[in-house]
C-alpha positions as CSV (number, residue, x, y, z in Angstrom):
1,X,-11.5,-11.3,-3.2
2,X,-9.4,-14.4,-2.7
3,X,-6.3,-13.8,-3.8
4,X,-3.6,-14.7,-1.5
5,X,-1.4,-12.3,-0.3
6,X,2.5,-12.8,0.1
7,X,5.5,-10.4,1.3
8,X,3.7,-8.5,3.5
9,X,5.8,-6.8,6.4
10,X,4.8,-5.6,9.9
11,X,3.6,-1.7,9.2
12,X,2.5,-2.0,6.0
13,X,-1.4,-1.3,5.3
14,X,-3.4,-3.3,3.2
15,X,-7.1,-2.8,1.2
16,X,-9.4,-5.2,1.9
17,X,-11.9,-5.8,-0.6
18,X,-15.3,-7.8,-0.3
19,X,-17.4,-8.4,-3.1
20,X,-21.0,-8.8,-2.5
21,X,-23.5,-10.4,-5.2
22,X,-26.5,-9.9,-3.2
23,X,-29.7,-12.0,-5.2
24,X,-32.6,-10.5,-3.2
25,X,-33.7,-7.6,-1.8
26,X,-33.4,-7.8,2.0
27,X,-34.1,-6.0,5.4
28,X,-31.3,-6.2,8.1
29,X,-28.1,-6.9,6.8
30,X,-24.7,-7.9,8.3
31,X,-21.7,-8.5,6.9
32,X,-18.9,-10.2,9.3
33,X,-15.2,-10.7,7.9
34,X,-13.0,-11.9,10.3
35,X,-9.7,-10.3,10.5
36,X,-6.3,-13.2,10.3
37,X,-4.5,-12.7,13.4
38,X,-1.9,-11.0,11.3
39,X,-3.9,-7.9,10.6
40,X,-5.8,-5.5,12.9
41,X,-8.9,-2.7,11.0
42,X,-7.6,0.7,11.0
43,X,-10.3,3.0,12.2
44,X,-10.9,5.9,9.8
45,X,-12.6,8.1,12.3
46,X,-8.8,8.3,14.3
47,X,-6.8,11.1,12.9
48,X,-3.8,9.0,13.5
49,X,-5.0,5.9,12.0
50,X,-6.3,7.6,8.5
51,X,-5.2,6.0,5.8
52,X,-7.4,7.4,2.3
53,X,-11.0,6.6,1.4
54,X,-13.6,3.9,3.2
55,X,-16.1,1.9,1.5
56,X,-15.2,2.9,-2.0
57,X,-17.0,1.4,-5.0
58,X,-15.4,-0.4,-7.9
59,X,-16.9,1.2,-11.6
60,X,-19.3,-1.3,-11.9
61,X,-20.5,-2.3,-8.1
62,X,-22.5,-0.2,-5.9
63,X,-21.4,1.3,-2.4
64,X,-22.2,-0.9,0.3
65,X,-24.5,2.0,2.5
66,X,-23.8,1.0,6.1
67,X,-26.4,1.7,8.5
68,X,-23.9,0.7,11.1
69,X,-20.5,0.2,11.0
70,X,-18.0,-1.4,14.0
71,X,-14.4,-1.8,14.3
72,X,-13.4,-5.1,16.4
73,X,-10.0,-6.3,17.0
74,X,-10.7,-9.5,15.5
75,X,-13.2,-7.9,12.7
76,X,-15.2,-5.6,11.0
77,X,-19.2,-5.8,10.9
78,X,-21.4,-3.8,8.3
79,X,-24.7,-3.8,8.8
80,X,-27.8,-2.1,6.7
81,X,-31.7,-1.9,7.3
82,X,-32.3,-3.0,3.7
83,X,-30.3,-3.7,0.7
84,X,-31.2,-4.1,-3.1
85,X,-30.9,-6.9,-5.3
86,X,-27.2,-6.0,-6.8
87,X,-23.3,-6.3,-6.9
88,X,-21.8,-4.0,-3.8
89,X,-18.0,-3.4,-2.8
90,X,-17.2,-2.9,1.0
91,X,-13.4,-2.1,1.1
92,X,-11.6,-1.1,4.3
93,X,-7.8,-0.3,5.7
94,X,-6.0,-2.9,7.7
95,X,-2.7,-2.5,8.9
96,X,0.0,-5.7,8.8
97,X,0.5,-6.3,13.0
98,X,2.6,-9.3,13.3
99,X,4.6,-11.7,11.4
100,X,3.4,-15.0,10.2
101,X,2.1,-17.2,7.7
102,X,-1.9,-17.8,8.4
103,X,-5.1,-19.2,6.8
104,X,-7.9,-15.3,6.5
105,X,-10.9,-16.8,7.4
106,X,-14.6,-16.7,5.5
107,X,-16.6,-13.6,5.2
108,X,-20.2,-13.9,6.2
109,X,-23.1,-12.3,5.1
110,X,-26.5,-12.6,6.8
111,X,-30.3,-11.4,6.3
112,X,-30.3,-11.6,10.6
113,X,-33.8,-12.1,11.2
114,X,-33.4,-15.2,8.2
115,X,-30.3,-16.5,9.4
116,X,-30.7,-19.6,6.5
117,X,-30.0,-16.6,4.2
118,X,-26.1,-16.4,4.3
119,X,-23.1,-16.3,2.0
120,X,-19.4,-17.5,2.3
121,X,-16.4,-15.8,0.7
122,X,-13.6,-18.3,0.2
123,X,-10.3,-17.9,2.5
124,X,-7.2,-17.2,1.3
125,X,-3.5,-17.5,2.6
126,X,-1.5,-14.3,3.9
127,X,2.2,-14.2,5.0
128,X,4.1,-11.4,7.0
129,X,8.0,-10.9,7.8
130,X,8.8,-8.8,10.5
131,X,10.6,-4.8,9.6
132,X,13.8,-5.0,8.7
């Protein structure tokens, strides 16, 4: 999605949503989307960082199935061994880590081993105040 996001404040946690439209079936997969320096991934596999369901589906997309999944500090990868032609959802928790007003970069998609295979998302503004 590309709607900007406003009114954050440090603390709060967020859903980040990607919609894929993938046009051809493919082998080897990623998916890269850069975290703003505003935001940090929280991992669901930490008890303290659990924050509700990962990689839900909207009614009418598919779930993403990651063959791999990893948990940067500047961004979340999804990878699969093959994916359908179809619409997929990929949504994730990310937590609000500092104040500031900043430009979320592109999300990437990429067959890997056909690297002229790709898709952009668009970027989107986000702004954070401090807690009060």
């Amino acid at each position: 999605h590309s709607r900007d996001a406003h009114g954050l404040r440090v603390g709060d946690r967020v859903l980040v949503t990607l919609d894929l439209a993938v046009h051809a079936a493919s082998r080897y997969v990623a998916v890269d989307d850069a975290l703003p320096s505003i935001l940090e991934a929280v991992n669901p596999e930490f008890k303290t960082q659990e924050a509700g369901p990962r990689d839900i589906a909207a009614d009418n997309d598919a779930e993403w199935l990651s063959s791999f999944r990893e948990i940067r500090k500047d961004r979340c990868l999804y990878f699969a061994d093959w994916i359908g032609p179809g619409n997929y959802t990929i949504r994730y928790v990310a937590r609000v880590r500092a104040a500031g007003t900043v430009t979320a970069p592109a999300a990437k998609i990429e067959a890997m081993y056909h690297p002229e295979r790709y898709g952009l998302s668009g970027t989107q503004t986000m702004s954070s105040e401090g807690m009060q």
